[in-house]
C-alpha positions in Angstrom: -122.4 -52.6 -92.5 -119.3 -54.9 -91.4 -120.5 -54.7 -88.1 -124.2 -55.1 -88.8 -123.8 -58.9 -90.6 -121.0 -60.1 -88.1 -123.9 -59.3 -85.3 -126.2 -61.2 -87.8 -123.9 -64.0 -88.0 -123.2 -64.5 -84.2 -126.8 -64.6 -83.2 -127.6 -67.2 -86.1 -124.4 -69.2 -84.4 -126.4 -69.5 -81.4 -129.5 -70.1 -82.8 -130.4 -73.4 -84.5 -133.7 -72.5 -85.8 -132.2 -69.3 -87.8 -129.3 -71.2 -88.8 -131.1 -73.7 -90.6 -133.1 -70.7 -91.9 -130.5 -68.0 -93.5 -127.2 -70.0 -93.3 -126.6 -68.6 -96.9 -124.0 -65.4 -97.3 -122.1 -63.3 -99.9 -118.5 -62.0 -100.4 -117.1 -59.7 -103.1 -114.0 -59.4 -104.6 -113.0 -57.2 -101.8 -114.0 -59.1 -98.9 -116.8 -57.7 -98.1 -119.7 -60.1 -96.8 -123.6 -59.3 -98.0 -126.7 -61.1 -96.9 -128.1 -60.9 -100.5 -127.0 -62.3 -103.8 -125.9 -60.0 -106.7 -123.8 -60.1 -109.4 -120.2 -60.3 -108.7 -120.8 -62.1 -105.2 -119.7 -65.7 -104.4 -122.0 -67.7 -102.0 -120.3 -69.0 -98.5 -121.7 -70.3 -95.6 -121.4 -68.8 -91.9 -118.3 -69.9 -90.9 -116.6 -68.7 -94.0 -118.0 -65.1 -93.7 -117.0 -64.9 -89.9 -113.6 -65.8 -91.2 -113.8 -63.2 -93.3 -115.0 -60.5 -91.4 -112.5 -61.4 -89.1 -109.7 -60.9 -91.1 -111.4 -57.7 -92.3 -111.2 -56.4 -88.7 -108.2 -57.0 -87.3 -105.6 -54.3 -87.7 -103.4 -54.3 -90.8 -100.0 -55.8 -89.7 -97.4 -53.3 -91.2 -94.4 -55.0 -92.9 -90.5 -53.5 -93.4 -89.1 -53.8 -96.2 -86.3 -51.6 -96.6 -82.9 -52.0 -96.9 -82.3 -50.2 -93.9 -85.0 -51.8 -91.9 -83.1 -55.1 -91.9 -80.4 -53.3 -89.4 -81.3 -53.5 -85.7 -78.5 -51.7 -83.0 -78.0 -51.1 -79.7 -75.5 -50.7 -77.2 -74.9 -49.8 -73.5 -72.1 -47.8 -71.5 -71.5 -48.7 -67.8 -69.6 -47.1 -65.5 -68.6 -48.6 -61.7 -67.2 -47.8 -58.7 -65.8 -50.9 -57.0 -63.7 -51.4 -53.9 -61.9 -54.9 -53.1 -60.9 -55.7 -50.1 -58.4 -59.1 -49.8 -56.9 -60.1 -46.8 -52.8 -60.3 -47.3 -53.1 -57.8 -50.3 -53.9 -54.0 -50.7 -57.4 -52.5 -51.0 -58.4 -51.8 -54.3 -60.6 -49.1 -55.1 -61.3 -48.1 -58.8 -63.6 -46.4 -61.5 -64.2 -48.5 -64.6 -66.2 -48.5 -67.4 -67.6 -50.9 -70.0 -69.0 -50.1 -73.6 -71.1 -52.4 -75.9 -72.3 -51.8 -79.3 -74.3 -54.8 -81.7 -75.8 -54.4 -84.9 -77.6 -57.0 -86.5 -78.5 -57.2 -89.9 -81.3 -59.5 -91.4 -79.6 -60.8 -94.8 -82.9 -62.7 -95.7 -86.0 -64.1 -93.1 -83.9 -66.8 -91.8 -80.0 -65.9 -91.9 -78.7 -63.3 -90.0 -75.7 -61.4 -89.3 -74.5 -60.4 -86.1 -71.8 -58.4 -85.0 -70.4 -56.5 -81.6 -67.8 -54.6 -80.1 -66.7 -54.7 -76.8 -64.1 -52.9 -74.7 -62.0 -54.9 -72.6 -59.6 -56.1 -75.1 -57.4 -59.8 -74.4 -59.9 -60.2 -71.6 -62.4 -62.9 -72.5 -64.5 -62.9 -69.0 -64.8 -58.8 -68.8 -65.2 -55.6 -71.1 -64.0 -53.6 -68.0 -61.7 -50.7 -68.1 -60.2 -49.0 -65.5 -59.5 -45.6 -65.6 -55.6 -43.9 -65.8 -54.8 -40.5 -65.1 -51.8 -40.9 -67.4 -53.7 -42.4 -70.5 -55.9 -40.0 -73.2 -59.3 -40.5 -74.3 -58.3 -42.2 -77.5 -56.4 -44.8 -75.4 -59.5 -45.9 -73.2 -61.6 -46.5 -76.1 -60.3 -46.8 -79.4 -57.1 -48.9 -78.2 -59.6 -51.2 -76.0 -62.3 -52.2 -78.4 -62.3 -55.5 -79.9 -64.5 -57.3 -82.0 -66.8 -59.2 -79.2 -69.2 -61.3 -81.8 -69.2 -62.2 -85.4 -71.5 -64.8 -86.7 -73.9 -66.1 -88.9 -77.1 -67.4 -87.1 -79.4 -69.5 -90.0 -83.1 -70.0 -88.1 -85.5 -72.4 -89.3 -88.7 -73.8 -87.5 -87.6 -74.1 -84.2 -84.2 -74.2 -84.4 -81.0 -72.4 -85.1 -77.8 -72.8 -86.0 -74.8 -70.5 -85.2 -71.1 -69.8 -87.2 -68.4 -67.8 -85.9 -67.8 -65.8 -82.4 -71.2 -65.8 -80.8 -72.3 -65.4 -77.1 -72.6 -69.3 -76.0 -76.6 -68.9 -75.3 -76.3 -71.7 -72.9 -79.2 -71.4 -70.4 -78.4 -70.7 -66.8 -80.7 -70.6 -64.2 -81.1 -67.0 -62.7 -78.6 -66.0 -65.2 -75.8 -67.7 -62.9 -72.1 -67.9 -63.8 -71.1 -70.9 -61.7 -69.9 -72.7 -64.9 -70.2 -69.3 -67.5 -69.7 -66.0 -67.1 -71.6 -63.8 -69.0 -68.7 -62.3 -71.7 -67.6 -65.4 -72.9 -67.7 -66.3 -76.5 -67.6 -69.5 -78.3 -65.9 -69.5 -81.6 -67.4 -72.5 -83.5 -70.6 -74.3 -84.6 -73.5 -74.2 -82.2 -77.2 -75.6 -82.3 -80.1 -74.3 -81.0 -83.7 -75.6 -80.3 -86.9 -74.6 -78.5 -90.4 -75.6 -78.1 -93.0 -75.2 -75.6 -91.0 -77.3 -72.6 -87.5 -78.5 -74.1 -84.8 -76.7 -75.1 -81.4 -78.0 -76.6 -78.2 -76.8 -77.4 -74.9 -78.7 -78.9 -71.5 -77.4 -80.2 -67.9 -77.7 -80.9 -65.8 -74.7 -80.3 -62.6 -73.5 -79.8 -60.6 -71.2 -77.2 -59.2 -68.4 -78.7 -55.5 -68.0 -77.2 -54.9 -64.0 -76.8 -51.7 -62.6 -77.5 -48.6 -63.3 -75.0 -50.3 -66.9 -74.5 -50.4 -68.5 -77.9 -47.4 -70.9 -77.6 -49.8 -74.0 -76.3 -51.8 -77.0 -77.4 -55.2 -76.2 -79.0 -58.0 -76.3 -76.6 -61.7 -77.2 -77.9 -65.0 -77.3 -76.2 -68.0 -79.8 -76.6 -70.8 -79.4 -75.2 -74.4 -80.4 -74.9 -77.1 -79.0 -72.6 -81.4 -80.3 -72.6 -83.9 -78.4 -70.4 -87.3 -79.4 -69.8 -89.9 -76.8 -68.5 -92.6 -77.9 -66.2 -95.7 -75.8 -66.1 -97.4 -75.4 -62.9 -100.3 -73.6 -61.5 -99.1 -70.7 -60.8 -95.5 -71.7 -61.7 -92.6 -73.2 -64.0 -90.1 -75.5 -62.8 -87.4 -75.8 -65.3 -84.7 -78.9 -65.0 -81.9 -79.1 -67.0 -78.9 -81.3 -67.6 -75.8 -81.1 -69.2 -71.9 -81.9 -70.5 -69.2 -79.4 -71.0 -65.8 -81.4 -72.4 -62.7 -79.3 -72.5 -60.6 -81.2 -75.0 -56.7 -80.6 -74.7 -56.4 -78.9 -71.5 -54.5 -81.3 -69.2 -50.3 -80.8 -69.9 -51.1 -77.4 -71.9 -50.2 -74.0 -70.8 -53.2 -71.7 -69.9 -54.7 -69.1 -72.8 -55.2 -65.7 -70.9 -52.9 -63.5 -69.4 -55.6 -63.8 -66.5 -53.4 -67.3 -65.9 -54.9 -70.8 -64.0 -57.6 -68.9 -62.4 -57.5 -71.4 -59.0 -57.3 -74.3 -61.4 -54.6 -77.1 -60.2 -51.4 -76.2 -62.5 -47.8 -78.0 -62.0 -44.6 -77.2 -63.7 -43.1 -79.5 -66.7 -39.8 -78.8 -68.2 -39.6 -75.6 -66.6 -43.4 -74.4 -68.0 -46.3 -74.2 -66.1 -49.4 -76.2 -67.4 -52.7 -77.5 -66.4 -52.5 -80.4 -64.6 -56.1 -81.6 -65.2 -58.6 -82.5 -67.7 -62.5 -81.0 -67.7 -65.2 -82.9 -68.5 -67.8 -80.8 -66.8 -71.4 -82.3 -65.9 -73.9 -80.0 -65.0 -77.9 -80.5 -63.1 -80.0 -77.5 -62.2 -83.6 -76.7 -61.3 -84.8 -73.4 -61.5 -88.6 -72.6 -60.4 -90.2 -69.7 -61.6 -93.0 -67.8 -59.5 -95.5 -65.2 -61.0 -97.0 -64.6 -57.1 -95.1 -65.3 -54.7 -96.3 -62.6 -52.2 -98.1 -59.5 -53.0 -98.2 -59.9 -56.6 -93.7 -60.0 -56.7 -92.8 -62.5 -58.9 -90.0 -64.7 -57.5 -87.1 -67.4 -58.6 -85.1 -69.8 -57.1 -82.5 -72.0 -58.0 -80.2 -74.9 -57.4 -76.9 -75.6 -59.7 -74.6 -78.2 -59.2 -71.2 -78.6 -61.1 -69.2 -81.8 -61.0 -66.0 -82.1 -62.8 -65.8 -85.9 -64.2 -62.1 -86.0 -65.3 -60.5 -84.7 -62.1 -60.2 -86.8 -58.8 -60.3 -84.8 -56.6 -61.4 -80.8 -55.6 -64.2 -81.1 -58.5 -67.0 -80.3 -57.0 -69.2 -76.7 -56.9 -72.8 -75.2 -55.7 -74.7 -72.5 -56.3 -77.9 -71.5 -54.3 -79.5 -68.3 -55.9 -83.2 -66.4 -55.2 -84.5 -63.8 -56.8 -87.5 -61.3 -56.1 -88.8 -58.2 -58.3 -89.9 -56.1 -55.7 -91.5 -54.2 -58.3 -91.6 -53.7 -61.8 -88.4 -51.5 -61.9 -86.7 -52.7 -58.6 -85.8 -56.4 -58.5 -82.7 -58.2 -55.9 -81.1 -61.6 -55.8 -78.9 -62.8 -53.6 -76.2 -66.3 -54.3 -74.1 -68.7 -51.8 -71.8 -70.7 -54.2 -69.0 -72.9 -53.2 -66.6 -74.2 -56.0 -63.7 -76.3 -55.4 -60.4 -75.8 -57.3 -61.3 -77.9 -60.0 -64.6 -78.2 -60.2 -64.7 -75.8 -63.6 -62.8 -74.2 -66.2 -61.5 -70.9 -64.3 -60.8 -68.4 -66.5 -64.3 -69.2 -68.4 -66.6 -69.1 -64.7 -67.5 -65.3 -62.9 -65.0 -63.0 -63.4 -66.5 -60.7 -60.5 -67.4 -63.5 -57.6 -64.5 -63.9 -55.4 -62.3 -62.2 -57.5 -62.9 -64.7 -60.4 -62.1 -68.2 -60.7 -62.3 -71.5 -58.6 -61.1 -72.1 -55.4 -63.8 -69.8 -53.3 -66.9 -70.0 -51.5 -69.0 -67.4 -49.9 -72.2 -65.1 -50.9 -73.2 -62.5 -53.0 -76.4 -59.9 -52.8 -77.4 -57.4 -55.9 -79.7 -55.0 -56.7 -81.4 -53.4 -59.4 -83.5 -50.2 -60.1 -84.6 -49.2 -63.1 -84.0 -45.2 -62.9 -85.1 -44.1 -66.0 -86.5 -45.3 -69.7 -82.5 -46.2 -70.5 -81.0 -46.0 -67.5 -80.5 -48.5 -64.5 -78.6 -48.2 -61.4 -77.5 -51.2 -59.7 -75.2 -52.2 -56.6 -73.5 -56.1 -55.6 -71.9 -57.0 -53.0 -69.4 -60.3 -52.3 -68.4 -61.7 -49.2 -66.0 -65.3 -49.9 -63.3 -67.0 -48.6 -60.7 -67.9 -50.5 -58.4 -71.3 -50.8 -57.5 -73.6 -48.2 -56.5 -71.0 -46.2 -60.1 -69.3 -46.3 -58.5 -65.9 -46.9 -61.0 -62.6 -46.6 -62.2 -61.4 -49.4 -64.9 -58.3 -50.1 -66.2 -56.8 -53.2 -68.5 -53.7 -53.9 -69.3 -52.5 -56.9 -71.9 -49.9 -58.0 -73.1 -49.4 -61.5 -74.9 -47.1 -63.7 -76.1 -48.4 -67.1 -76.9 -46.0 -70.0 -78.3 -47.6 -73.1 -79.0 -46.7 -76.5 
């Protein structure tokens, strides 16, 4: 019958002469729509019963409302082969692994809680772990974990706001780690907003000093990023701009036992500090292909880092393209060139060149999606590092399991 009257009602859309006619139709109290009168039926017009037989139609959108609904998990387990080669030092080559595990839990529609673990404990720009012959199992993963994220994220319209240890959500073109690598974690206040072409995000943080390094000056981080997105035929162009100021780092000792990370240090009363400040400005544009050949979708970017408060060395690149070959096998490849003080080095890629500043070179990666949960992936780096443009080589091959 439903689908009798919403033919009726179509033709007499496209037909003046029966719309001026038999414009006149009939709902119940259950929402169903009648060409006659009768009791218990309220006249409407022909735009109010296609409204209604609309919403009679579509599928019934199934809520959750349990308690245990409101949780949402998952995690991943990686393990690597890798093999470093550095000219002037002995060849590396190790197995490692990496374990992740979030759950999220929806207090109400607009707060949430979120929470990780992450292996790779004092180390804030990796959860790697490589494996010992000497240590038990208890001692790779119970002994390594350490609590990776634990915030409060409040959403509203189209923005967010974020409490506690979060990831920084700072957008990078092509997902590139000139300025941030992946692991980090601000521990602070953060905001977020998107709409259909801008997206901002401001904070104040703080660094979290691990264990043996604590005995410093307190080191906080402002920062404020705007991206505007461009659509184009067959195409987005995304440009973005922004400030990254590292208050308290200049005469202050560094806060990882990973040490300067090819940032200029001196010594002062016998203790080694930073000897610069960072006040980081950053530009990108990122352009976004659904075609490019064959029906491969394709990026490409361009990322430039400037270091404002240092005088000299500040300076870094990044060049990065990306092409999904298919819809499981996808490859990029990166040249990047960062002087020594261009960024914050123990906060930039951990894996290029051995992690830190002071590098330049190129990297190529792959990815395949095996299975449903599995990936297998390879990368490989070839930099040279410091004034004395050492040798430097990196493999490393991955298989993701995730859950």
């Amino acid at each position: 019958m439903k689908k009798i009257v919403l033919s009726t009602i179509a033709a007499l859309a496209v037909s003046a002469t029966s719309l001026s006619a038999a414009q006149q139709f009939y709902v119940d109290d259950k929402g169903q729509v009648f060409t006659t009168a009768a009791e218990g039926r309220t006249a409407i017009n022909v735009e109010e019963a296609g409204k209604v037989l609309n919403s009679a139609e579509a599928p019934e959108k199934k809520t959750k409302n349990g308690f245990f609904d409101r949780f949402h998990a998952k995690g991943d387990l990686r393990l690597r082969q890798e093999v470093i080669e550095k000219e002037g030092s002995a060849d590396k080559n190790r197995e490692r692994y990496r374990f992740r595990y979030s759950v999220n839990f929806d207090a109400t529609d607009n707060i949430r809680l979120e929470t990780a673990v992450s292996s790779g404990k004092y180390n804030p720009t990796s959860g790697n772990v490589s494996f010992k012959s000497d240590e038990n199992i208890q001692e790779y993963f119970i002994d390594e974990l350490k609590i990776d994220i634990l915030a409060l994220k409040y959403s509203f319209d189209n923005s967010w706001v974020r409490v506690g240890k979060q990831a920084h959500d700072i957008y990078r073109p092509i997902k590139t780690q000139l300025v941030w690598d992946n692991d980090i974690r601000l521990e602070g206040i953060n905001y977020g907003y998107k709409d259909g072409n801008s997206m901002i995000r401001v904070g104040a943080n703080r660094v979290h000093r691990e264990k043996d390094n604590r005995d410093g000056d307190d080191i906080n981080i402002f920062l404020a990023q705007y991206v505007h997105t461009q659509k184009l035929d067959d195409a987005k162009l995304n440009l973005g701009a922004a400030y990254y100021h590292y208050d308290g780092v200049e005469g202050t000792t560094h806060p990882y036992d990973s040490g300067f990370m090819g940032n200029t240090s001196e010594t002062v009363n016998g203790v080694d500090v930073y000897k610069e400040d960072y006040g980081i400005v950053e530009a990108f544009a990122e352009i976004q292909v659904k075609d490019l050949v064959m029906g491969m979708p394709a990026k490409a970017a361009v990322i430039l880092a400037y270091n404002a408060l240092a005088s000299d060395d500040n300076f870094g690149y990044d060049i990065s393209a990306e092409l999904a070959m298919t819809k499981k096998w996808k490859a990029a490849v990166t040249y990047r060139d960062v002087q020594k003080d261009a960024v914050y080095g123990a906060h930039n890629d951990s894996d290029f060149s051995g992690g830190g500043t002071d590098s330049k070179g190129y990297y190529v990666k792959t990815k395949y999606a095996f299975a449903k949960n599995v990936d297998v992936a390879g990368w490989w780096n070839w930099s040279k590092l410091g004034d004395a443009e050492l040798d430097f080589h990196r493999v490393q091959l991955d298989v993701i399991l995730k859950f």
